[in-house]
C-alpha positions, 0 to 999 in steps of 0.5 A: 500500500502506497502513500497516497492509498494510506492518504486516501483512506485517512480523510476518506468519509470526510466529504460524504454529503458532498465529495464533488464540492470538497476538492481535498486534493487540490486543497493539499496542492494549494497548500504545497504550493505555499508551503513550497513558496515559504521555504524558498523564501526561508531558505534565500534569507538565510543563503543571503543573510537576512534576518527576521526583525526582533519584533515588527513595527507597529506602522508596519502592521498597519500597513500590512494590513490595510494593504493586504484588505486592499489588495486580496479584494482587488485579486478577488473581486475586482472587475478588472482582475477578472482575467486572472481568475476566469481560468478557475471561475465563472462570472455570477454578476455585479457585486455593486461598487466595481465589485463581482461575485464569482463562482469556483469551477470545476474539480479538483485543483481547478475548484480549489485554485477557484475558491481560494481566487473568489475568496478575500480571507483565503487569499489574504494570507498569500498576499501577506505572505508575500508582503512578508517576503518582501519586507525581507527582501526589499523593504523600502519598495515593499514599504510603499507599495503597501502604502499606495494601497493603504491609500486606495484603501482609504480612499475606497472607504472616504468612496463608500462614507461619501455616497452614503452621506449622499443618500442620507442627504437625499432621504434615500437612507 
């Protein structure tokens, strides 16, 4: 009996309801990927000398993650990124405020790829893992990035504050 046989028969009545919507495959393949990503990133600091900070600074906290908010939203639900997620989605309709609702597609690594691209939270800890990264690498440019998407962030929300004032003005609350 091989692994993948013993792997089978562990998560095996996991997903009996529903075993088409469970895709635990390329669940496990999304987080080998992962997995693989931070490794590389482990292994080129340690081989180019660079070290994790003690403790992280608060503003970069802060940054970390109102930009990660920013840009998870914008891989999975902006209209104009729709193009990096049609492989492994189907378009369901607007979302309202340049926003689209998604569907994974699919099975398999397809499906899970599809959900993990339609969802915020899941693909916020890519994002800020690569944030991460990136201040090890090269802090300064990683800084402002995560600052003009900071900014858009804030800006998305003066956006949102301001029609509703808006509305509110106009009796349409």
């Amino acid at each position: 009996m091989g692994h993948t046989d013993t792997a089978l028969r562990a998560v095996q009545g996991y997903a009996e309801k529903a075993p088409d919507e469970r895709p635990l495959k390329g669940y496990a393949i999304a987080m080998s990927v992962y997995a693989g990503a931070a490794a590389a990133v482990a292994a080129a600091a340690r081989l180019t000398g660079k070290r994790l900070p003690d403790r992280p600074a608060a503003s970069d906290l802060a940054l970390l993650a109102i930009s990660t908010h920013k840009v998870s939203r914008l891989l999975t639900k902006d209209a104009v990124t729709s193009p990096l997620r049609a492989p492994v989605t189907k378009f369901e309709g607007s979302a309202g405020e340049a926003e689209i609702n998604e569907s994974p597609r699919g099975t398999g690594a397809q499906h899970a790829f599809g959900e993990l691209l339609t969802c915020p939270f899941c693909t916020a800890v890519w994002v800020a893992g690569g944030f991460a990264a990136g201040l090890i690498f090269a802090p300064r440019l990683t800084r402002f990035g995560m600052g003009i998407a900071s900014a858009i962030a804030g800006a998305d929300f003066l956006h949102l504050g301001y029609d509703a004032a808006k509305r509110l003005a106009n009796g349409n609350g």
